[in-house]
DRENDO-1510 file (C-alpha; in Angstrom, 1 decimal, always signed):
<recs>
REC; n; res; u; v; w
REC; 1; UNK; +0.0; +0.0; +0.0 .
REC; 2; UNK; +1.2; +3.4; -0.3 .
REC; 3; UNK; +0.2; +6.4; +1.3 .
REC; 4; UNK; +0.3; +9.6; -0.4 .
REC; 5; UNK; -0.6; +12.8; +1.6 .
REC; 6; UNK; -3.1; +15.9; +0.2 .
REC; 7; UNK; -1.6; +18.1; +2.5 .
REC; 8; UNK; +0.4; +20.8; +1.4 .
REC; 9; UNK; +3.8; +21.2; +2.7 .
REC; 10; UNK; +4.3; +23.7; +6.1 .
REC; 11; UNK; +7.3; +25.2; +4.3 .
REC; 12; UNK; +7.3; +26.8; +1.0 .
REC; 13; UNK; +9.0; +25.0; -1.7 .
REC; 14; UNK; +12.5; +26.2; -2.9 .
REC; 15; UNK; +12.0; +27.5; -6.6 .
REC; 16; UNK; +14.5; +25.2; -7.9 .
REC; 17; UNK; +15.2; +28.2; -10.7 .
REC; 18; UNK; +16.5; +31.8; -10.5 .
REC; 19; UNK; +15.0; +34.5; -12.3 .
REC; 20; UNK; +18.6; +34.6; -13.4 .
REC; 21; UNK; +19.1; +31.0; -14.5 .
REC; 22; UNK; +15.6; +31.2; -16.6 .
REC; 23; UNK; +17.1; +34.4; -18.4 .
REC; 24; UNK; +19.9; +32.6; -19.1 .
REC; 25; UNK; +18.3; +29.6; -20.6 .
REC; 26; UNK; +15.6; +32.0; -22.9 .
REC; 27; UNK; +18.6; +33.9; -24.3 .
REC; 28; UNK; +19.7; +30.7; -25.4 .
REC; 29; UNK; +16.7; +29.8; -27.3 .
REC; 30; UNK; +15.8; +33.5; -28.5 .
REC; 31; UNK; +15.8; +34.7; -31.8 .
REC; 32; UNK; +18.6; +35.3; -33.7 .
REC; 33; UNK; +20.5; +36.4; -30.5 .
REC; 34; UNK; +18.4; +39.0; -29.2 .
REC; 35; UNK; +16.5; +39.1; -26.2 .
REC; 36; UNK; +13.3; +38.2; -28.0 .
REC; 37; UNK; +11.5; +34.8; -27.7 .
REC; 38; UNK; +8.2; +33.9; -29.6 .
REC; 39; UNK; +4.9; +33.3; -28.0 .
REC; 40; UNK; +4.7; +30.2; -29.1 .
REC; 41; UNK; +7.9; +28.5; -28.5 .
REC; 42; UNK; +7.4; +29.8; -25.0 .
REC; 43; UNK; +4.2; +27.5; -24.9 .
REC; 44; UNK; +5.8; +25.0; -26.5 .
REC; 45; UNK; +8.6; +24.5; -23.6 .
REC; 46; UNK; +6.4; +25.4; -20.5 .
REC; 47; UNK; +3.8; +22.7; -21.9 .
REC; 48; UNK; +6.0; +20.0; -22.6 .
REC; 49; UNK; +9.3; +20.7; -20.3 .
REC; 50; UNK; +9.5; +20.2; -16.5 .
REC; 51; UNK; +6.9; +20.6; -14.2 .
REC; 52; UNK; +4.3; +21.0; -17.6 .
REC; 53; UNK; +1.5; +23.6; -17.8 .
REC; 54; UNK; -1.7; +22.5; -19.8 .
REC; 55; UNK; -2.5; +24.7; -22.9 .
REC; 56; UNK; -5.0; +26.6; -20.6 .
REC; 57; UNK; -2.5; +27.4; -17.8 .
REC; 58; UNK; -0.2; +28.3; -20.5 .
REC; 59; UNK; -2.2; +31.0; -22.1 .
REC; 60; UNK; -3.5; +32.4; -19.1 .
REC; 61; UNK; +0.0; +32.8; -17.7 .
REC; 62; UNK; +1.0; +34.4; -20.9 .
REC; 63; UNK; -1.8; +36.5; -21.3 .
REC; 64; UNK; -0.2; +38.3; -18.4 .
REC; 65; UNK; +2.9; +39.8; -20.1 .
REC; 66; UNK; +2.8; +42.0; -23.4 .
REC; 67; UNK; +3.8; +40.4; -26.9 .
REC; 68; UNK; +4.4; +42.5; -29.8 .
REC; 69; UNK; +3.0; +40.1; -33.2 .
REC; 70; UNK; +3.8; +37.2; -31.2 .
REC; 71; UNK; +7.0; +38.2; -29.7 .
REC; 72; UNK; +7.9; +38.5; -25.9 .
REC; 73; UNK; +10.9; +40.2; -24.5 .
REC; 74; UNK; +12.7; +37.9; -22.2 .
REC; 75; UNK; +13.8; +41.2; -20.2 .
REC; 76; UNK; +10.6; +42.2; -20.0 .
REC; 77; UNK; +8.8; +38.5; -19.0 .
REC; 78; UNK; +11.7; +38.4; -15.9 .
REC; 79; UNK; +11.4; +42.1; -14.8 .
REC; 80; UNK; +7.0; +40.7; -14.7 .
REC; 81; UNK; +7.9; +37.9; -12.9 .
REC; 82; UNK; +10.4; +39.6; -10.6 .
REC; 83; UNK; +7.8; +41.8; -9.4 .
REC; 84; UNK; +5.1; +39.5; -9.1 .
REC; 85; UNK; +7.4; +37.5; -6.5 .
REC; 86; UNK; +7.9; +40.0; -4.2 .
</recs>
């Protein structure tokens, strides 16, 4: 048998990812070595990478921070996630 609790943990989890780090990693993906990532290679790598957002999570998350035809600024996506951890 296993047991498998529903109770969430008394600590917060530890992000296991700096603001930094996930810069870092979008630069290496952007296009054409600016600081530009598309809209939908961003959903492409939160809905199939890691801990995986659905399509719907995706979108809603990313309907959050300003595109310009499809195009996000990965210095602008940090500085709106930067703020929205504080």
């Amino acid at each position: 048998m296993v047991y498998v609790s529903t109770q969430k943990p008394s600590t917060p989890i530890e992000q296991s990812m700096t603001l930094e780090e996930l810069r870092q990693g979008l630069l290496e993906i952007a296009i054409d070595q600016t600081e530009k990532i598309s809209r939908s290679e961003l959903i492409k790598i939160i809905t199939t990478v890691g801990d995986k957002l659905t399509l719907t999570e995706a979108n809603q998350v990313l309907s959050l921070i300003p595109t310009v035809n499809g195009i996000i600024e990965i210095s602008s996506l940090v500085s709106h996630l930067q703020s929205n951890s504080e």
